[in-house]
C-alpha atoms as one frame of an Amber mdcrd trajectory, in Angstrom:
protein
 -28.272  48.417  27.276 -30.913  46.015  27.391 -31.692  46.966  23.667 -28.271
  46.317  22.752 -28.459  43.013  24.351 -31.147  41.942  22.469 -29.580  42.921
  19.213 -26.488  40.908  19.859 -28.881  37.661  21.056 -30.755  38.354  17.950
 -27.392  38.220  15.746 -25.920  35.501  17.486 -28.697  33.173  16.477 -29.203
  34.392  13.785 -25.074  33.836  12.515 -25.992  30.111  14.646 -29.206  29.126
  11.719 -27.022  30.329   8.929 -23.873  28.062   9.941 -26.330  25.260   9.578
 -26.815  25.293   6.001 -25.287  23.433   3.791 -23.766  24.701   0.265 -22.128
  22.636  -2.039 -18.315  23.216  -2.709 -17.162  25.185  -5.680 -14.480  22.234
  -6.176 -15.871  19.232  -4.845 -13.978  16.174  -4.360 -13.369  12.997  -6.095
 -12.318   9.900  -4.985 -10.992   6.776  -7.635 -10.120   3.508  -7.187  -8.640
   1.344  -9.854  -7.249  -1.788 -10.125  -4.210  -2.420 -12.553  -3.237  -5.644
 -12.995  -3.016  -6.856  -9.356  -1.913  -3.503  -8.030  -4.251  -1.129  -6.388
  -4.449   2.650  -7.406  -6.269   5.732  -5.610  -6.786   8.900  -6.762  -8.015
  11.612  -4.527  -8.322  15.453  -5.655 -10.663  18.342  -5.882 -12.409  19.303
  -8.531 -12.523  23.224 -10.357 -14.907  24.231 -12.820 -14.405  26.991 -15.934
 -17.238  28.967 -15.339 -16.214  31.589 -17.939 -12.594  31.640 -17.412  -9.698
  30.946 -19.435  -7.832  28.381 -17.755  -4.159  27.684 -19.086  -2.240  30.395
 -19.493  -4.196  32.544 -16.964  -6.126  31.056 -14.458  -3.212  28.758 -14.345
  -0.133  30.038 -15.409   2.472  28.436 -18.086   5.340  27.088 -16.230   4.206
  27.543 -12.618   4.013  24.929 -10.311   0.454  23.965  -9.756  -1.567  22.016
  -7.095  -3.398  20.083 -10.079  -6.609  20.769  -9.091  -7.777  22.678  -6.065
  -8.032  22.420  -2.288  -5.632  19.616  -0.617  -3.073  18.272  -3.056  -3.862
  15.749  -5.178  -2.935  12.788  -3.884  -2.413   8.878  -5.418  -1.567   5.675
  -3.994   0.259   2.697  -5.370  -0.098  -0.908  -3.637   3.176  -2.330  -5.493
   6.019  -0.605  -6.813   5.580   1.022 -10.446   7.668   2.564 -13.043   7.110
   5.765 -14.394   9.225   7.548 -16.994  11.574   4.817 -16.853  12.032   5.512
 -13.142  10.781   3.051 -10.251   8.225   4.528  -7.839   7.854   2.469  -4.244
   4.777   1.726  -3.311   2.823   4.035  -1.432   1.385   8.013  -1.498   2.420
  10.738  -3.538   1.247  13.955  -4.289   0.855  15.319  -8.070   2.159  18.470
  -8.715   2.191  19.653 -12.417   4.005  22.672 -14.196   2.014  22.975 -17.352
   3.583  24.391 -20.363   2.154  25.196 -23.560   3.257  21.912 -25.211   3.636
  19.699 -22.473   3.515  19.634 -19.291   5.819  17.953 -16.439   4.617  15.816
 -14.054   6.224  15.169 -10.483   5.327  13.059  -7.449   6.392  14.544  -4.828
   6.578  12.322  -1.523   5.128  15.098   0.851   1.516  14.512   0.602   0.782
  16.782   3.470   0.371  20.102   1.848  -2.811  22.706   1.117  -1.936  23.391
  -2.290   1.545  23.686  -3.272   4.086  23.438  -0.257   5.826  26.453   1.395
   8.891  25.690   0.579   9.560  23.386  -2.348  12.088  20.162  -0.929  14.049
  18.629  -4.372  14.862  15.879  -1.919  11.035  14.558  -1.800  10.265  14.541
  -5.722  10.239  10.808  -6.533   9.383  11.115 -10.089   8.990  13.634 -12.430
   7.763  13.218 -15.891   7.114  15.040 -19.276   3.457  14.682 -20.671   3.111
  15.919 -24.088  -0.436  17.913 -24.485  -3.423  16.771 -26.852  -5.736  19.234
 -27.975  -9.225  18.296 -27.341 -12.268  19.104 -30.284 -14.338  19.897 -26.814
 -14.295  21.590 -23.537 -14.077  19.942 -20.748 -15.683  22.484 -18.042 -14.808
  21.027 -14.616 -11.209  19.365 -13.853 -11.254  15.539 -14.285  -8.808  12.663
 -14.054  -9.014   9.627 -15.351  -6.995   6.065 -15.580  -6.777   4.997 -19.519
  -5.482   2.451 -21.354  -5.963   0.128 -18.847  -3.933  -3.492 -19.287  -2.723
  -5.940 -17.107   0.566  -4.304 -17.278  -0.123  -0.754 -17.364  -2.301   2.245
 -17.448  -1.981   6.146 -18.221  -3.094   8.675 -15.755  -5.025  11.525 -17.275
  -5.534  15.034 -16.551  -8.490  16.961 -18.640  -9.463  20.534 -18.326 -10.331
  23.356 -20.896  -9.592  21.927 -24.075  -6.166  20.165 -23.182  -5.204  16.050
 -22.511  -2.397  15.049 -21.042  -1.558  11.606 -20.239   1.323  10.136 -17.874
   1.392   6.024 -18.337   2.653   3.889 -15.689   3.642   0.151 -15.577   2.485
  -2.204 -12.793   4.448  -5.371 -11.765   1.531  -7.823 -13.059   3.858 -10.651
 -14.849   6.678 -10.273 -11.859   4.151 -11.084  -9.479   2.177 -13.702 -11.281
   5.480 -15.285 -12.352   6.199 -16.058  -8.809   3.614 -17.339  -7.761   3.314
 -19.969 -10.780   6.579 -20.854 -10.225   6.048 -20.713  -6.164   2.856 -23.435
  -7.185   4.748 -25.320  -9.956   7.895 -26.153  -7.604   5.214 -27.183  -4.600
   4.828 -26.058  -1.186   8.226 -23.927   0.476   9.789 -25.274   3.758   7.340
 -23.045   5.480   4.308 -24.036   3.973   4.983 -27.524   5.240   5.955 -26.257
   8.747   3.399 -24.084   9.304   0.591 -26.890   8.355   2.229 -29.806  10.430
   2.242 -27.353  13.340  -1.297 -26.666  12.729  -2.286 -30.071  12.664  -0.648
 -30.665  15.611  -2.057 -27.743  17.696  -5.559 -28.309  16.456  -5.793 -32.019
  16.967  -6.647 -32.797  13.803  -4.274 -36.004  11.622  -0.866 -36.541  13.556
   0.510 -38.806  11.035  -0.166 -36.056   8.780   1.698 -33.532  10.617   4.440
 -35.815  11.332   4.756 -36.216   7.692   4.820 -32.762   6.848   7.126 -31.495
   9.623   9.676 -34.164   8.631   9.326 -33.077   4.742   9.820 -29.252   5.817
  13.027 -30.112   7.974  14.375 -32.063   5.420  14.015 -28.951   3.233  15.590
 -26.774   5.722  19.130 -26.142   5.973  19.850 -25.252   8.810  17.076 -26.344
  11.657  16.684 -23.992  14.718  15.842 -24.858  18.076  12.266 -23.856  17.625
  11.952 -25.755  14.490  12.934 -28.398  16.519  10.858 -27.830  18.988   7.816
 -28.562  17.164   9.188 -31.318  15.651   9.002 -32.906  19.275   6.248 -31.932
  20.260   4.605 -33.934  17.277   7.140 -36.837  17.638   5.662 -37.068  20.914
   2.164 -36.572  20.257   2.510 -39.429  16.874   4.055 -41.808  19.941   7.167
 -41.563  19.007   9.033 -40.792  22.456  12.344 -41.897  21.529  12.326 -39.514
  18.565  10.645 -37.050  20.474  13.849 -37.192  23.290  16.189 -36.727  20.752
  14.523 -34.232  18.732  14.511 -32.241  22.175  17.732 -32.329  22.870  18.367
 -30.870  19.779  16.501 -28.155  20.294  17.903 -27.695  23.843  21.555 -27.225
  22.993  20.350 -24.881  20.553  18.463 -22.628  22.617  21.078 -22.868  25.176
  23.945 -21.385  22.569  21.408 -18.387  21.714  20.875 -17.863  25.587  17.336
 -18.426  24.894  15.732 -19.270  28.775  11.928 -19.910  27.915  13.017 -22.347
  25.095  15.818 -24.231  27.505  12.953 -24.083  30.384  10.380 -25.570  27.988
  12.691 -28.345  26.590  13.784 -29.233  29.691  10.549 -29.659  31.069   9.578
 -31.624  28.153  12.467 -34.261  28.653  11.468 -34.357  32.487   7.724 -35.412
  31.672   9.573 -37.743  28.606  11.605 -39.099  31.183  14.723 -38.304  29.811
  15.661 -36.325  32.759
């Protein structure tokens, strides 16, 4: 007994050294970030080597849904929305899953990124996009599994698969000039309503130029078309703070009967309390 014992101490620490060591994995994993345009793009997938094998057409199998790669699914994330295939993809994460053929292969992004491999059960529901990538032969081999973003523009980009001796490439536009548009236009036609409100109410809570603010937050309700009470509410609160007390009452009072038709108690309470110390009450 006390032999056995012994044995299974011996064992135990001996599985407990082993566990300790550390082997590198057969597909490691990769990890790419790219910017297109403005919009932000990351790529995250395992990595397979050939090590002797055929790959296409055996190791992976013509017209069979594959994981594209190994381990986890493959996995990309868009900052913006993008079009693919003609077809708009929302921002966010998708996982690739590819059915090659043996003159193209297709291409889907499916919205269930949660999946070891391929899923269980395949949902039609969560492919997002699904497009046809026509293969090019390569004059090399490529012996490990590699993905790449090429072509890059301010526009657009392809996403590429390599393995064996095949390329396939799936491009993708990024709203660049949509975005860029809009904000030259958003500079060209000066500051919004907001930008003015939002800096007079700074001022004003920080101390700094008064006159400034009062400037501003007169510009931004001008710009405004329909005032609410807490729009006006600041606007009397740096009425009062410029000196202006008159303005300041009746700025107040606007913003009083309009927190009192939304039902709005801490804005009624705080105008109200406002007049008192005003002495408009």
């Amino acid at each position: 007994m006390k032999k056995l014992l012994l044995s299974v101490m011996a064992f135990a620490l001996m599985y407990s050294v082993n566990a300790q060591i550390d082997t590198p994995p057969p597909s490691p994993s990769a990890k790419i970030e790219q910017k297109v345009g403005l919009t932000d793009v990351v790529l995250e997938y395992s990595r397979p080597s050939m090590r002797g094998r055929t790959i296409f057409g055996d190791l992976v199998p013509y017209d069979k849904l594959w994981r594209t790669g190994a381990n986890k699914n493959t996995m990309i994330t868009f900052s913006d929305e993008v079009k693919i295939a003609g077809k708009t993809l929302k921002a966010g994460s998708y996982a690739i899953f590819t059915k090659p053929g043996k003159t193209s292969w297709d291409v889907i992004f499916y919205s269930d990124t949660n999946n070891w491999g391929t899923p269980q059960e395949w949902d039609d529901s969560k492919v997002a996009v699904k497009a046809t990538a026509q293969i090019y032969e390569m004059p090399m081999k490529v012996e490990t599994f590699t993905m790449t973003f090429d072509d890059l523009s301010s526009g657009s980009a392809v996403l590429g698969m390599l393995w064996e001796n095949v390329y396939v490439g799936v491009p993708f536009e990024v709203p660049t000039d949509k975005t860029v548009t809009a904000s030259i236009n958003k500079v060209m036609n000066g500051p919004s309503a907001n930008d003015y409100y939002a800096a007079a109410v700074y001022y004003s809570r920080e101390g700094k130029d008064i006159n400034q603010a009062k400037e501003w937050i007169d510009k931004a309700m001008s710009m405004i078309e329909k005032p609410a009470f807490w729009h006006f509410r600041q606007q009397s609160l740096i009425y009062a703070k410029a000196g202006d007390k008159k303005a300041a009452i009746a700025t107040a009072k606007k913003s009083l009967a309009g927190a009192e038709e939304a039902g709005n108690a801490d804005y009624i309470k705080m105008n109200k309390d406002s007049l008192k110390e005003w002495g408009a009450l």
